[in-house]
FIGUTOR-825730 format. One record per residue (C-alpha): residue in three letters; x, y, z. Coordinates in pm, whole numbers, padded with zeros to 5 digits. Layout:
N
- residu | east | north | up
- ALA | X | Y | Z
...
END
This chain:
378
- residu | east | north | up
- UNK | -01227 | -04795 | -01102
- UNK | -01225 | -04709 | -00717
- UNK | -00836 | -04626 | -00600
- UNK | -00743 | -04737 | -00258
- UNK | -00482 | -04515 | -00037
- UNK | -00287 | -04646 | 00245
- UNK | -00030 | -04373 | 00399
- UNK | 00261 | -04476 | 00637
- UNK | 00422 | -04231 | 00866
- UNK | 00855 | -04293 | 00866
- UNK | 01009 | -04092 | 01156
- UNK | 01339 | -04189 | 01061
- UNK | 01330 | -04543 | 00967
- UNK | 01257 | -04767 | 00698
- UNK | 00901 | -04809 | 00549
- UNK | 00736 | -05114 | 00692
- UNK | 00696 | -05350 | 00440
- UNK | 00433 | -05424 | 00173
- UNK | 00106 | -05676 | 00281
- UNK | 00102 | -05997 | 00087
- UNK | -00242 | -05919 | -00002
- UNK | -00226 | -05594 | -00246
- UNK | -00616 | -05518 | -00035
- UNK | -00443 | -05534 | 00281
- UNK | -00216 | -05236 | 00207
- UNK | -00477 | -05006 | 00338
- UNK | -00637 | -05129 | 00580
- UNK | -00509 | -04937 | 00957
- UNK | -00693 | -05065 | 01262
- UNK | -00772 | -04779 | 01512
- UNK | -00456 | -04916 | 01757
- UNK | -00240 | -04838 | 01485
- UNK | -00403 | -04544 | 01380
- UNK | -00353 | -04413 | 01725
- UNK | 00013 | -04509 | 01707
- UNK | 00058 | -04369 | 01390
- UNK | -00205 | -04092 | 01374
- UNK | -00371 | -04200 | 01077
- UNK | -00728 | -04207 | 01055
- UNK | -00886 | -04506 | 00920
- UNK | -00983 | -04463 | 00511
- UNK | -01343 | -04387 | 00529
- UNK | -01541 | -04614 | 00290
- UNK | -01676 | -04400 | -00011
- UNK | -01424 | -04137 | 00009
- UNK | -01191 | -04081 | -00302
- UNK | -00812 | -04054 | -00227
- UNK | -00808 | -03722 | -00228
- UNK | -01036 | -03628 | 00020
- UNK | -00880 | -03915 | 00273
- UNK | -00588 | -03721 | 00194
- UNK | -00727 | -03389 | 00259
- UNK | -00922 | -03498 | 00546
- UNK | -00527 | -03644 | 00738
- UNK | -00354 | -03313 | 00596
- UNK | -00596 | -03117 | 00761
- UNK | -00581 | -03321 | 01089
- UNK | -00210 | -03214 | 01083
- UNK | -00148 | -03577 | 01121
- UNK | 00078 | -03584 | 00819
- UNK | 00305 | -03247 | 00890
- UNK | 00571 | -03531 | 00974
- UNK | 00919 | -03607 | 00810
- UNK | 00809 | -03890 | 00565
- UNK | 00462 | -04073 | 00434
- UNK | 00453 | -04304 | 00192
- UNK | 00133 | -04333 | -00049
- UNK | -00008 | -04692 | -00134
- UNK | -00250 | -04655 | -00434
- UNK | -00431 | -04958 | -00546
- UNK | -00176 | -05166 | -00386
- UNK | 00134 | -05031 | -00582
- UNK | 00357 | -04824 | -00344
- UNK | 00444 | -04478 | -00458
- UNK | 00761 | -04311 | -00374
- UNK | 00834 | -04101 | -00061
- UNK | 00704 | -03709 | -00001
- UNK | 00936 | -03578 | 00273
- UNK | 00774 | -03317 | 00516
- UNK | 01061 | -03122 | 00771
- UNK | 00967 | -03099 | 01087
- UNK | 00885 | -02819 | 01325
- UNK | 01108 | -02832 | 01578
- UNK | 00937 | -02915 | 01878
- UNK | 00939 | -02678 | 02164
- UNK | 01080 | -02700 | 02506
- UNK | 00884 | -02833 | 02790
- UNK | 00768 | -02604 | 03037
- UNK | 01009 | -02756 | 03297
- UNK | 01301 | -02830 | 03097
- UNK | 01660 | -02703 | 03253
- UNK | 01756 | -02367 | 03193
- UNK | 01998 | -02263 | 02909
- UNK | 02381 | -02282 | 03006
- UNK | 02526 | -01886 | 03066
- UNK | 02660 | -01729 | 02798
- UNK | 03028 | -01748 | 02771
- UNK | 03259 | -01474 | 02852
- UNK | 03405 | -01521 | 02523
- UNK | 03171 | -01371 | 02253
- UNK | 03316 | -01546 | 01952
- UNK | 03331 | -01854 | 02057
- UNK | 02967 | -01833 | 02183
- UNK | 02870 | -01710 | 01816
- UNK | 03069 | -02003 | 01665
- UNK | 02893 | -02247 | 01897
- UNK | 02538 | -02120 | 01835
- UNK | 02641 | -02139 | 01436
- UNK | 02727 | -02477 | 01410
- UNK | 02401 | -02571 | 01658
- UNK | 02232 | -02338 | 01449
- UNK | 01813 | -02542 | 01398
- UNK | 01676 | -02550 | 01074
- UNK | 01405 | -02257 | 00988
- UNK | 01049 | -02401 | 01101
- UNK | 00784 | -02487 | 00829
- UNK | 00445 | -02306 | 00764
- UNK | 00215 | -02591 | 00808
- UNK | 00002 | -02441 | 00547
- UNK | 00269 | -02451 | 00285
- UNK | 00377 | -02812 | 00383
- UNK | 00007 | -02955 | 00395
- UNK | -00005 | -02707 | 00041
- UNK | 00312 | -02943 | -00072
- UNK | 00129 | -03302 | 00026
- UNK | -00151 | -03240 | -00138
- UNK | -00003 | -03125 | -00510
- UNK | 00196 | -03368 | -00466
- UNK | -00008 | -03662 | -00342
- UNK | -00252 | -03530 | -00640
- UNK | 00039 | -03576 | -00887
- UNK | 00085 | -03909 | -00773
- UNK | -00276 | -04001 | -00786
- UNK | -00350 | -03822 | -01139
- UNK | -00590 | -03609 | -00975
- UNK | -00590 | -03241 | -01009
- UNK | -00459 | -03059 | -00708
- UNK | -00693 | -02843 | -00533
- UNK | -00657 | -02481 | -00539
- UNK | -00397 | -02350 | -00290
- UNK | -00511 | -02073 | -00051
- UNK | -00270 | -01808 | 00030
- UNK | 00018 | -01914 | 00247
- UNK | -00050 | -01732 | 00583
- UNK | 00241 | -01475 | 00685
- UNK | 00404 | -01512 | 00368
- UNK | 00616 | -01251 | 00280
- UNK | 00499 | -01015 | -00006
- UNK | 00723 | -00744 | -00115
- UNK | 00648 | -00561 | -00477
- UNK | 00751 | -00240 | -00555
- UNK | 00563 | 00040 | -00682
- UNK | 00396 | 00004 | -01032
- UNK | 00577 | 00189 | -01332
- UNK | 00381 | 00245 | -01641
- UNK | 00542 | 00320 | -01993
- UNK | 00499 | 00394 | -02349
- UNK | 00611 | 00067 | -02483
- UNK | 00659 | -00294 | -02371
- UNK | 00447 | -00495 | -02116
- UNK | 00344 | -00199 | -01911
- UNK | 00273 | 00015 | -02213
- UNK | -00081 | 00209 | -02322
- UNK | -00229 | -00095 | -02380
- UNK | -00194 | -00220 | -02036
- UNK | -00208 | 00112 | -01827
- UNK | -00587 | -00007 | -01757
- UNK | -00494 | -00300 | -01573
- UNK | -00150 | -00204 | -01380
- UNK | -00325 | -00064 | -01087
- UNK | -00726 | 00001 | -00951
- UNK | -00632 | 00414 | -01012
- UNK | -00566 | 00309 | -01383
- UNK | -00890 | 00169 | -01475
- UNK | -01017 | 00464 | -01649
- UNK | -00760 | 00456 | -01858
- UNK | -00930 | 00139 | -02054
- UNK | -01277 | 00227 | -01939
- UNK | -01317 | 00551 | -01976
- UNK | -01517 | 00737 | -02284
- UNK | -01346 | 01074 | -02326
- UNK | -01010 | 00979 | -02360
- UNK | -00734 | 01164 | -02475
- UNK | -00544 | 01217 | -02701
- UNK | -00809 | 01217 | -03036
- UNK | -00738 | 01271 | -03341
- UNK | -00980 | 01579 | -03476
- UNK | -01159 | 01513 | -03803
- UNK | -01240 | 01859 | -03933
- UNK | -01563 | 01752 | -04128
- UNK | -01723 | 01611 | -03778
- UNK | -01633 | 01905 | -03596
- UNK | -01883 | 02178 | -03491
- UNK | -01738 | 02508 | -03702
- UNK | -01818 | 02829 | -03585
- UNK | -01767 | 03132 | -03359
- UNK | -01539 | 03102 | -03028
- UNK | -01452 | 03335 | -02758
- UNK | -01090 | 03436 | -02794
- UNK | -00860 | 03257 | -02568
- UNK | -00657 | 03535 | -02300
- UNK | -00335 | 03463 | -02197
- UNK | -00222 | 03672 | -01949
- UNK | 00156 | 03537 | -01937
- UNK | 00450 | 03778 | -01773
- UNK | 00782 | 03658 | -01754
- UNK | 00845 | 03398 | -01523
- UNK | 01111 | 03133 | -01309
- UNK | 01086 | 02797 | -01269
- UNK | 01239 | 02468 | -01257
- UNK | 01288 | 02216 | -01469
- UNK | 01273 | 01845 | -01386
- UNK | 01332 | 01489 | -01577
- UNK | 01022 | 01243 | -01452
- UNK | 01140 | 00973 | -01610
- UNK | 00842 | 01025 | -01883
- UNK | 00912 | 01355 | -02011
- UNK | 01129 | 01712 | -01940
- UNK | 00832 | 01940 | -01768
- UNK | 00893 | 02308 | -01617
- UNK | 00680 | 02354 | -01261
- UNK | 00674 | 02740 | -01319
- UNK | 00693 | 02979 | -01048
- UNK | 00514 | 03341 | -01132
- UNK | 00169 | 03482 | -01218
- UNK | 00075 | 03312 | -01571
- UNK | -00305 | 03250 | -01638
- UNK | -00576 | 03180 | -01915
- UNK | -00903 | 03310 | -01925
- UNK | -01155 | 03092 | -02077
- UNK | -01536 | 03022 | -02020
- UNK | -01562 | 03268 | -01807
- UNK | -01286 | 03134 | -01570
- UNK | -00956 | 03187 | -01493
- UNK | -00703 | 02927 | -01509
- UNK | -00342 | 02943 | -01331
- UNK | -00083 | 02768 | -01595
- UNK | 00103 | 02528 | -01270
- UNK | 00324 | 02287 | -01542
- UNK | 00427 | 02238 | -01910
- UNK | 00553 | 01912 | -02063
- UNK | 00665 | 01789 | -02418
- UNK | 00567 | 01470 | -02602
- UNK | 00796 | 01261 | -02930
- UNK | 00626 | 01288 | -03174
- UNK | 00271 | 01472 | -03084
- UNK | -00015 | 01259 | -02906
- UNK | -00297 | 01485 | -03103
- UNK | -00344 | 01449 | -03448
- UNK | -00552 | 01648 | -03692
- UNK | -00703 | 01474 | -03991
- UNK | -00524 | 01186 | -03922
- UNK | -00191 | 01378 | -03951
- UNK | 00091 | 01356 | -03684
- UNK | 00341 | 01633 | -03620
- UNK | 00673 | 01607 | -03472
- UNK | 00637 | 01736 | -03105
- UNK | 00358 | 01848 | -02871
- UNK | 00368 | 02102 | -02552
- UNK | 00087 | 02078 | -02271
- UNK | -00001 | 02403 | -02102
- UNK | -00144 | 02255 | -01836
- UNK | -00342 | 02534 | -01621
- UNK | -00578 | 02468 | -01314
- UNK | -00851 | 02717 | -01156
- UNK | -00996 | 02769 | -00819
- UNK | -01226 | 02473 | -00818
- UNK | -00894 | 02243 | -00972
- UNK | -01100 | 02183 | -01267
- UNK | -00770 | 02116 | -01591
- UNK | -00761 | 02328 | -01909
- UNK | -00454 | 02193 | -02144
- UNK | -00354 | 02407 | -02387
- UNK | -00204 | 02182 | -02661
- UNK | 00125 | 02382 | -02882
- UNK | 00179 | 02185 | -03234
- UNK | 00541 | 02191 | -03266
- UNK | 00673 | 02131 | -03630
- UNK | 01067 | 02150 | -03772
- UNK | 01102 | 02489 | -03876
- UNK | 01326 | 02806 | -03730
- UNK | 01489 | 02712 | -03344
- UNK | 01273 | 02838 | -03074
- UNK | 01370 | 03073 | -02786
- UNK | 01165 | 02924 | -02516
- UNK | 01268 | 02564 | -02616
- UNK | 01602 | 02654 | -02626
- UNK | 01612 | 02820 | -02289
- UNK | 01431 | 02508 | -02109
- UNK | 01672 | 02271 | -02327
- UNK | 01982 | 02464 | -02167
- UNK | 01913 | 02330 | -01804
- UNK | 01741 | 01963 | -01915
- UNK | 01862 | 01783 | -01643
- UNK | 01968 | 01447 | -01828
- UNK | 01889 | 01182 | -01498
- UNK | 01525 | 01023 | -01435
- UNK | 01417 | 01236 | -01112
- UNK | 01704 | 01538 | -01123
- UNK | 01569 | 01880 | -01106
- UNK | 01723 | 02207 | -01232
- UNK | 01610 | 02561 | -01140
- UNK | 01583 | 02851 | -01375
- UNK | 01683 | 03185 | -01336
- UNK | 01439 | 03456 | -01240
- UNK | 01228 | 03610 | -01530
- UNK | 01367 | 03367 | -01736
- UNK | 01046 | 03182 | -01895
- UNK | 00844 | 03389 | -02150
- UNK | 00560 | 03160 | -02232
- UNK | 00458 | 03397 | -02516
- UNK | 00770 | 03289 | -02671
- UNK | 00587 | 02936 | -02752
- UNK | 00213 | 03064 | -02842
- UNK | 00188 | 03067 | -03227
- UNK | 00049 | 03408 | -03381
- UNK | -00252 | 03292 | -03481
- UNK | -00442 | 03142 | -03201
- UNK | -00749 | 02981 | -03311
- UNK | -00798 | 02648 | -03137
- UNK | -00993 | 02330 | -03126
- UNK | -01203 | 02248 | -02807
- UNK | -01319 | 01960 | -02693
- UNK | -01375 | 01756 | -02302
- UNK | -01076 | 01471 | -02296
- UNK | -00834 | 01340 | -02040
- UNK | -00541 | 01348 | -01894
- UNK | -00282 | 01117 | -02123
- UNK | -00089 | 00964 | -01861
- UNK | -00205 | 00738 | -01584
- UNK | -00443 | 00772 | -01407
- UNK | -00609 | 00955 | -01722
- UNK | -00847 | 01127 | -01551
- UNK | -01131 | 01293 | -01740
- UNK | -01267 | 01615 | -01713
- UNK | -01004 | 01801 | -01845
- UNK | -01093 | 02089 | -02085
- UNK | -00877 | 02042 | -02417
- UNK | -00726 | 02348 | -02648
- UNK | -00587 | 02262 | -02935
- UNK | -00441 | 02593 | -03111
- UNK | -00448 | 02479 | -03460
- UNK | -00177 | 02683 | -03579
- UNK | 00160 | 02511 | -03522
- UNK | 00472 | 02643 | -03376
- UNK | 00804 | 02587 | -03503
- UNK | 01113 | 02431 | -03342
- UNK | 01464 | 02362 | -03490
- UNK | 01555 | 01977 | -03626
- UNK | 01853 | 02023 | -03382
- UNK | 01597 | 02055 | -03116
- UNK | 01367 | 01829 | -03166
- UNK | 01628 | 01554 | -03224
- UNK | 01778 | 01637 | -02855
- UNK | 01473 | 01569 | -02690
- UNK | 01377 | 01283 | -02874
- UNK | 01765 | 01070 | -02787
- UNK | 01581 | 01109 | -02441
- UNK | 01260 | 01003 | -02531
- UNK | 01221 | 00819 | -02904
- UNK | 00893 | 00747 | -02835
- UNK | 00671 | 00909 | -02524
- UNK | 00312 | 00978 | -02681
- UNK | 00029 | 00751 | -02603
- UNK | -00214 | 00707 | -02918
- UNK | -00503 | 00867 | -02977
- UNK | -00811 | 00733 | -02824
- UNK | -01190 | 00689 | -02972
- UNK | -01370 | 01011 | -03000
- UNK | -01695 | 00829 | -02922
- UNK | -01941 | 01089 | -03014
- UNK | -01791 | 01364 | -02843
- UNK | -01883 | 01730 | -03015
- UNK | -01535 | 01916 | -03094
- UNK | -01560 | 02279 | -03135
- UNK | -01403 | 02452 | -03468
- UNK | -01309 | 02798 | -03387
- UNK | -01340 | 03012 | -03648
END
């Protein structure tokens, strides 16, 4: 069944009333149309493109129309008005008074209302004329000039912005979900490729540094001449950081904690060196860094000179596992040259529980291996 629309403009007034003749309702000869700048309804055109076609003409960014569907009157949409702008020769304003409050109180009780985007009010007609109609309203374009404030995005371990979503909270992130060497993995000793290595050489002297509270984790930016020397390259160590409980896994077993050695060389390629921490006997280093953990997201502490001994982490027996991953935070790049040393290193309960009041839970799980070859060595 065909619907008919009739729409009357109010300024102010009440609606004209209803035709006798329920066909009559929509019918607008041009010398009213002119009066009332309303286009006649073009014959073949569904309501809601007559409707379009007068929101678009800006005929109907008034204060009040009234839709007429099939001759049965709907209620009112009311549209505020723009507030129409002085003529070019109207009279100047009156001075300002010499008495500055009163002129304030004045100008607050004259105060106009805010003027209305015409986008968002011809936006308004037509959901609403559509609601009226039981058609579907069209899709809305972005209001022009609207205000858009969001802050920055903030990923996390758990809830909405958690691993799972990390992919999708920003363009940066998308290798986090699309990406095919991701890290952490957990290492499967019967798929790895067992063998000979070249040694891994530390060069690490005693060191300062500082030690700050991201928000994610406690990390130490160090400050001194500490390197690694592997594949023929050298690698500065710039950061380490701790995850509850450890993101790698071996043979499908977790352990409690995990400390990235995260080193850089000339060309800024990554190598991680990944520290297994287990309960055991309390740990020097740990217990030095632990002494000035700032407690606040974003405080930093420094360390005294020569106060950092990374040697004081490294287990005895440093046989790794190595293998091409990721970073495990946002925006997980790849690239990064993993070392697992397989031997793990062990840290007091007392420890390990002070960390993790601060962070229960700040390990992202392990990702596919996807065919990569991990190196056993022996």
């Amino acid at each position: 069944m065909s619907s008919c629309l009739a729409i009357a403009l109010v300024t102010g007034q009440p609606a004209p009333a209803r035709a006798a003749d329920p066909a009559a309702a929509h019918e607008v000869t041009p010398a009213v149309a002119a009066k009332k700048h309303v286009a006649p309804a073009s014959a073949g055109k569904s309501v809601t493109e007559q409707l379009n076609e007068a929101v678009e003409s800006g005929a109907l960014i008034k204060k009040r129309i009234t839709l007429v569907v099939n001759g049965k009157e709907k209620k009112f949409i009311t549209i505020p008005a723009k507030e129409p702008s002085a003529p070019a020769d109207a009279p100047a304003k009156p001075a300002a008074s010499e008495h500055p409050a009163e002129s304030a109180h004045a100008a607050a009780s004259k105060r106009a209302p805010a003027a209305v985007n015409p986008q968002a009010s011809r936006q308004y007609i037509r959901a609403k004329a559509a609601a009226l109609t039981g058609h579907e309203a069209p899709e809305a374009a972005p209001l022009t000039g609207a205000a858009h404030h969001e802050g920055e995005v903030h990923w996390a371990y758990t809830g909405d912005n958690g691993p799972q979503a990390w992919g999708k909270l920003k363009p940066d992130f998308n290798v986090c979900a699309l990406g095919k060497r991701q890290s952490p993995i957990n290492i499967e000793e019967t798929g790895t490729l067992q063998g000979p290595a070249e040694p891994l050489r530390f060069n690490y002297q005693p060191s300062s540094g500082s030690v700050v509270n991201n928000g994610h984790t406690i990390q130490v930016d160090l400050y001194g001449d500490n390197s690694l020397t592997v594949r023929d390259s050298t690698y500065k160590l710039v950061q380490f950081h701790f995850h509850h409980p450890s993101e790698e896994q071996v043979n499908y077993r977790g352990f409690a904690m995990v400390a990235h050695l995260v080193h850089k060389n000339a060309e800024g390629q990554l190598a991680v060196v990944a520290v297994l921490l287990d309960p055991g006997v309390a740990n020097a280093l740990v217990n030095k860094v632990w002494t000035y953990m700032p407690l606040d997201a974003g405080d930093r502490v420094r360390m005294p000179t020569g106060l950092i001994d990374m040697n004081e982490l490294l287990p005895k027996d440093q046989r790794y596992y190595q293998f091409m991953g990721s970073l495990t935070t946002p925006p997980c790049t790849e690239g990064v040259l993993w070392l697992v040393l397989k031997q793990p290193t062990p840290v007091s309960r007392e420890q390990i529980k002070l960390f993790s009041q601060l962070f229960p839970l700040n390990a992202r799980p392990v990702q596919a291996v996807n065919g990569r070859p991990i190196r056993d060595a022996q």
